[in-house]
C-alpha positions in Angstrom: 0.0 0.0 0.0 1.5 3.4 -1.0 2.2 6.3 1.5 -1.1 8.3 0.1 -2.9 5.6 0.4 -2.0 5.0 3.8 -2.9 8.4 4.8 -6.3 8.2 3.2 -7.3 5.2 5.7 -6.0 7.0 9.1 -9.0 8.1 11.7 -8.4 11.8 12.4 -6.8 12.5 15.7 -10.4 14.4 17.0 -12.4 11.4 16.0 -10.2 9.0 17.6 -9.9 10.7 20.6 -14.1 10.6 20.6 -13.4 6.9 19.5 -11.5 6.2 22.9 -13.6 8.9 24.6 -17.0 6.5 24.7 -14.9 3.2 24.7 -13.6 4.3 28.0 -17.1 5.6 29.5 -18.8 2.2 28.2 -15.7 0.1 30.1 -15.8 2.2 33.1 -19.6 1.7 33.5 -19.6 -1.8 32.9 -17.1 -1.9 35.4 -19.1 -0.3 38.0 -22.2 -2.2 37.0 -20.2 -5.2 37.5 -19.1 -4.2 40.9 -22.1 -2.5 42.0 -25.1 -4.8 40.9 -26.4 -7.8 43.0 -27.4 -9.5 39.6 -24.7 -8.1 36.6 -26.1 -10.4 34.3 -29.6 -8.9 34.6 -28.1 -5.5 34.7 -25.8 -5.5 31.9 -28.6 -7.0 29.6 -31.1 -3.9 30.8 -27.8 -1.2 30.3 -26.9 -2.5 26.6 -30.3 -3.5 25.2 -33.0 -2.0 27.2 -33.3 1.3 25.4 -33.9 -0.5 22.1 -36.0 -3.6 23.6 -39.7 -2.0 22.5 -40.8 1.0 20.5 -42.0 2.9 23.6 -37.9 2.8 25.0 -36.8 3.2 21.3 -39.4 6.3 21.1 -38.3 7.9 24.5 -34.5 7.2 23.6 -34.4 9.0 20.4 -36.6 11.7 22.0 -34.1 12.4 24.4 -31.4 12.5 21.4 -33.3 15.1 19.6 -33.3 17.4 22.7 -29.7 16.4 23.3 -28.8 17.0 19.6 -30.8 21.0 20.4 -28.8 22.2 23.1 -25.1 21.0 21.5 -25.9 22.3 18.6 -26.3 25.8 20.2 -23.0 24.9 22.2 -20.9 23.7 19.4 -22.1 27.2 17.5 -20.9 28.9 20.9 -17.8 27.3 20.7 -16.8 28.1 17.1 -18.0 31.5 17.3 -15.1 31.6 20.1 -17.7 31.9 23.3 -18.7 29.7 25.7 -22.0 29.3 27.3 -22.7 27.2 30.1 -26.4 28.8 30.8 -27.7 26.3 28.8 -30.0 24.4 31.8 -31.5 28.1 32.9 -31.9 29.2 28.5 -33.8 25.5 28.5 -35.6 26.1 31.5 -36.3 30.0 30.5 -37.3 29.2 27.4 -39.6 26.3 28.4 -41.5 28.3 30.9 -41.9 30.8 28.3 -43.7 28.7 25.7 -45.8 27.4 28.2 -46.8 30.2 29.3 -47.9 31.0 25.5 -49.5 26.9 25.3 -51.6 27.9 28.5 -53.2 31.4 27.5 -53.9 30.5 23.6 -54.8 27.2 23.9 -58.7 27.0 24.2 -60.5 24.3 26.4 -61.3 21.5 22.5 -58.7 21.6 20.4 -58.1 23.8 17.9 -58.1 23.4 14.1 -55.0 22.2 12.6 -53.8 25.8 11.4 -54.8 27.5 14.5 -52.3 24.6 16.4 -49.6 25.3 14.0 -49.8 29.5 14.6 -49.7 28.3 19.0 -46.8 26.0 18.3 -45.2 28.7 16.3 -46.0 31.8 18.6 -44.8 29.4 21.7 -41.1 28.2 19.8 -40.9 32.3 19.1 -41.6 33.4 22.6 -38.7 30.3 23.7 -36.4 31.0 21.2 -36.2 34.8 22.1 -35.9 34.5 25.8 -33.0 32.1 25.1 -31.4 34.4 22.9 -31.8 37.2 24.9 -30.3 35.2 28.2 -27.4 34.4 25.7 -27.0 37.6 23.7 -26.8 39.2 27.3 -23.7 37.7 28.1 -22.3 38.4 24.8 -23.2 41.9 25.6 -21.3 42.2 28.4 -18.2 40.8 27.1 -17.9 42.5 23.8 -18.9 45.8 25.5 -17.3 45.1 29.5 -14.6 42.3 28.3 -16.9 40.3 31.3 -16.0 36.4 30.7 -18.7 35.2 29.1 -18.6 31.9 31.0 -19.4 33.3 34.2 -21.7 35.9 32.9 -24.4 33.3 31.2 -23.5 30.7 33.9 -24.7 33.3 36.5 -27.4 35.0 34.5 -29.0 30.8 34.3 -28.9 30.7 38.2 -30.6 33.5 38.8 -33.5 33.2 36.9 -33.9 30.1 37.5 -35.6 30.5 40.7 -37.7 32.8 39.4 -38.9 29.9 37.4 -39.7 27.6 40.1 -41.7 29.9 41.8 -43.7 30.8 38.8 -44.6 27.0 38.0 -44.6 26.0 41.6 -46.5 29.0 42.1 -49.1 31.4 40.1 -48.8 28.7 36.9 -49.2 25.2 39.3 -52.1 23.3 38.5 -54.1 23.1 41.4 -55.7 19.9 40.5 -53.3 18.0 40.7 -50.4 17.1 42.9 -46.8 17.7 40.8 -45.7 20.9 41.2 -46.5 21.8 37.3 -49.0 23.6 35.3 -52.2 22.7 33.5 -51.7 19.8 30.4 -51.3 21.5 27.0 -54.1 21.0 24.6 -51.7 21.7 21.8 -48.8 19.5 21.0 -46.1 18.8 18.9 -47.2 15.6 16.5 -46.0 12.4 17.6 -44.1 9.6 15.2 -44.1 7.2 17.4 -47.1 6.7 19.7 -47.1 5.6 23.2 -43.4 7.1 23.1 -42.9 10.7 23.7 -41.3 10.5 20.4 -42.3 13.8 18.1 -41.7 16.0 15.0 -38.5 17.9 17.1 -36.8 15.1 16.0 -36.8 15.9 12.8 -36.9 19.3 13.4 -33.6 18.9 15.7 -32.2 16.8 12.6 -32.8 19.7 9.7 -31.4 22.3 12.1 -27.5 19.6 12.9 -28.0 19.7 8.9 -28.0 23.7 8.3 -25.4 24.4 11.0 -23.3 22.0 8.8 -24.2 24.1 5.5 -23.5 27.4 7.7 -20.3 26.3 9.0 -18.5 25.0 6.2 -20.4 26.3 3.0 -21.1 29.8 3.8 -18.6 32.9 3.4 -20.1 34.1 6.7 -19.6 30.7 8.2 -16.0 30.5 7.5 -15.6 34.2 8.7 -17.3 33.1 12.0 -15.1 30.0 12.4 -11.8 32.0 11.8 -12.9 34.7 13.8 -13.5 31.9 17.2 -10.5 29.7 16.3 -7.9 32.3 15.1 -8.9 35.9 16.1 -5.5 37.4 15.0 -5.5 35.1 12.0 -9.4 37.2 11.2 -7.7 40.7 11.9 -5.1 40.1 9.3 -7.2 39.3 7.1 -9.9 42.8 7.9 -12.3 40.7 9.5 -13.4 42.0 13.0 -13.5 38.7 15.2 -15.2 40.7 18.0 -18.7 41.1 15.9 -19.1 37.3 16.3 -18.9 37.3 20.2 -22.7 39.0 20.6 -24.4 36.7 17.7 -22.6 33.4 18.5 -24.0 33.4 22.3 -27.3 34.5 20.7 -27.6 31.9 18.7 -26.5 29.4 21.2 -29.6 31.2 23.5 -31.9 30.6 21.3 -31.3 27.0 20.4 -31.2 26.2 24.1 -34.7 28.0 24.5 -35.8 26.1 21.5 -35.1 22.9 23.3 -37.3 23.9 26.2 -40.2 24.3 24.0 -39.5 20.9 22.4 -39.3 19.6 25.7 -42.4 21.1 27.1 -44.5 21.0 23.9 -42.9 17.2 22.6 -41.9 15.4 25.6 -44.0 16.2 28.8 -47.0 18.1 27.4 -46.5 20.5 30.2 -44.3 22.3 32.2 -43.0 21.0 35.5 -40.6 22.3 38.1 -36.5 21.7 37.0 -37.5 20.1 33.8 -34.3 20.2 31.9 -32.2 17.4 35.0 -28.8 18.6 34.0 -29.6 18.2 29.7 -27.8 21.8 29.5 -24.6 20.2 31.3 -25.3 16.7 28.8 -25.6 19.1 25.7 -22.0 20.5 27.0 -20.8 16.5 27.0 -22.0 15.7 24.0 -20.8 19.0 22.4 -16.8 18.2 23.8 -17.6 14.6 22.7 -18.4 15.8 19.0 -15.0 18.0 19.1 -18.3 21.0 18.1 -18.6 19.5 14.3 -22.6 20.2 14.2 -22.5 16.1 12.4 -20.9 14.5 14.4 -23.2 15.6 17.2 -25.4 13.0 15.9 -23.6 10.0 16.5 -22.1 11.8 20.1 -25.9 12.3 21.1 -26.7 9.1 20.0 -24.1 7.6 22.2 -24.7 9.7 25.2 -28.5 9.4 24.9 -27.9 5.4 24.7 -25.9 5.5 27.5 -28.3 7.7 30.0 -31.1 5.2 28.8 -29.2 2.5 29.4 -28.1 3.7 33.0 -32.4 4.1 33.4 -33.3 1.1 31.9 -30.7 -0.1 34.5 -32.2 1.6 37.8 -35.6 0.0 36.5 -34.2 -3.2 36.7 -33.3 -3.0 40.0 -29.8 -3.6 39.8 -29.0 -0.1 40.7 -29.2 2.5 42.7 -29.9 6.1 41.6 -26.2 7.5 42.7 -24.8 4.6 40.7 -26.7 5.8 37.4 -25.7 9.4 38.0 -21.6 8.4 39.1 -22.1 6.8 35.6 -23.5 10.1 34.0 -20.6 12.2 35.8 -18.0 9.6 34.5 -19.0 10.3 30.9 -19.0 14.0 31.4 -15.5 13.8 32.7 -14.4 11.8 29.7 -15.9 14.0 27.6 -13.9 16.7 29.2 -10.4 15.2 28.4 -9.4 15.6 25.0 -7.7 12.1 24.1 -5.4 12.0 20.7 -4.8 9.1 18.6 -1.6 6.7 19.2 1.6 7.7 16.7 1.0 4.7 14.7 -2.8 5.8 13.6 -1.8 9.7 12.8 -1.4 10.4 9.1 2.5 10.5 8.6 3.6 13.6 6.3 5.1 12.5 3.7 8.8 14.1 2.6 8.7 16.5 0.6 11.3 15.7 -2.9 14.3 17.8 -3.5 13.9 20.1 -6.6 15.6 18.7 -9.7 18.4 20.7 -10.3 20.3 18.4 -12.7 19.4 20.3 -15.9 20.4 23.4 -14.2 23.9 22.2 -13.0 24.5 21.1 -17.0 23.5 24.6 -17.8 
């Protein structure tokens, strides 16, 4: 096999280190199921094949992916725009509330017409998508304006308000009928594919938007301007772009996708809107974002993975063969991976190939 050849067939050193990434999260919590379980038979089965046993797991599984594919795609955009924004679980959480707020006052006691639930759906993403944005943009705000580091800025901006959103669903929103501390069931919903799952069109809709941030990314002019302008400011200035006017839409757009996942959540998953919601999927979206080295494609197969692996560490805790701390040490354990940025061995990187001398034989005859 020739040299070019050769290098054709190497795995990339950021897909390796993914590669070795999940390899090492799926060892470590077999391990611990292993140690941990009083039947790790029984366990094991649940962890590997319980999320795909029936269409209801399958349905909830992939459900969880498309909210998980949402929010990293907003924080692989942060990350390339040179930001990054760990307010995602408050944007979800914001932006949630915010739709259902919208679901609750338009949606009359029958439901609507078909067109008239289409404008609700609509008006309630809208209302998410610009409180998330505006929680993000904020941030970017203050660091293009206050050089304030972003990263504490939208982390503390997400706790604040977050409070203010338990006490309006536990609170003036809480359906007094019944006995969770959420609001009223939503008459309007997001279409499900995959009935009794929670399984619905933000799937697809979480699928189409992976697809444009590809197109945006890497087949845009403005696209390459914002990557250059997050991965090599001084590289942008050289070449007259301004790598400071991507700092205010980058966390904007990251806002807005993480709002857009609380209104997939609320109007997809739980057809309503109960108190801390998201569970740490603002913190998974940041896993599955490292995991996916912020290439908006390969967050697909990085949420699959992750999603797979919290399903599995449920289907696990249903089977009895462990205990809730052990499902979320498994969690943490992936998050940490995800964290650590692994590269390929010597023998699997690409090897340059040396470069020929210049023929200077006809020159020396000259």
């Amino acid at each position: 096999m020739s040299e070019t050849n050769r290098k054709n067939l190497t795995i990339p050193g950021a897909l390796m280190g993914a590669i070795i990434s999940v390899v090492c999260a799926v060892f470590l919590a077999t391990l611990i199921i292993l140690f941990t379980s009083s039947d790790p038979g029984f366990t094991l089965r649940a962890f590997f094949t319980g999320p795909w046993k029936s269409s209801w797991f399958l349905g909830n599984t992939l459900d969880s992916i498309a909210l998980l594919l949402t929010a990293s795609l907003g924080i692989a955009l942060a990350f390339r725009g040179g930001c990054f924004n760990l307010g995602g679980e408050g944007q979800i959480y914001l932006g949630g509330l915010a739709a259902s707020v919208v679901l609750l006052k338009a949606s009359p006691q029958n439901t609507p017409p078909t067109l008239a639930a289409f404008g609700i759906l609509a008006l309630a993403a809208l209302a998410a998508i610009l409180i998330g944005s505006a929680m993000g943009g904020l941030s970017g705000i203050l660091k293009r304006r206050f050089g304030a580091n972003e990263l504490i800025t939208s982390f503390l901006i997400s706790s604040a308000l977050s409070p203010v959103a338990d006490y309006i669903i536990s609170g003036p929103f809480r359906n007094p009928e019944g006995s969770l501390m959420a609001t009223r069931r939503f008459t309007v919903l997001l279409p499900r594919i995959m009935p009794p799952s929670n399984l619905s069109l933000s799937f697809i809709f979480a699928l189409a938007l992976v697809c444009l941030g590809r197109i945006f990314l890497y087949h845009t002019v403005w696209g390459y301007r914002y990557k250059i302008s997050g991965s090599a400011p001084d590289f942008a200035r050289y070449g007259g772009i301004n790598p400071e006017r991507c700092i205010v839409p980058a966390m904007t757009v990251s806002g807005a996708l993480n709002g857009l996942t609380g209104f997939f959540a609320v109007a997809g998953t739980y057809g309503l809107c109960h108190l801390g919601f998201p569970g740490g999927l603002g913190w998974n979206a940041v896993a599955v974002s490292l995991i996916a080295r912020n290439r908006p494609l390969a967050l697909i197969p990085a949420a699959l993975i992750f999603g797979w692996l919290k399903a599995g560490s449920d289907a696990a805790l249903l089977s009895r063969g462990l205990s809730f701390e052990t499902t979320s040490f498994i969690q943490a354990v992936v998050l940490i991976l995800a964290t650590i940025r692994f590269t390929a061995p010597i023998i699997l990187k690409p090897r340059k190939l040396p470069r020929k001398a210049p023929d200077t034989s006809g020159r020396n005859e000259a």
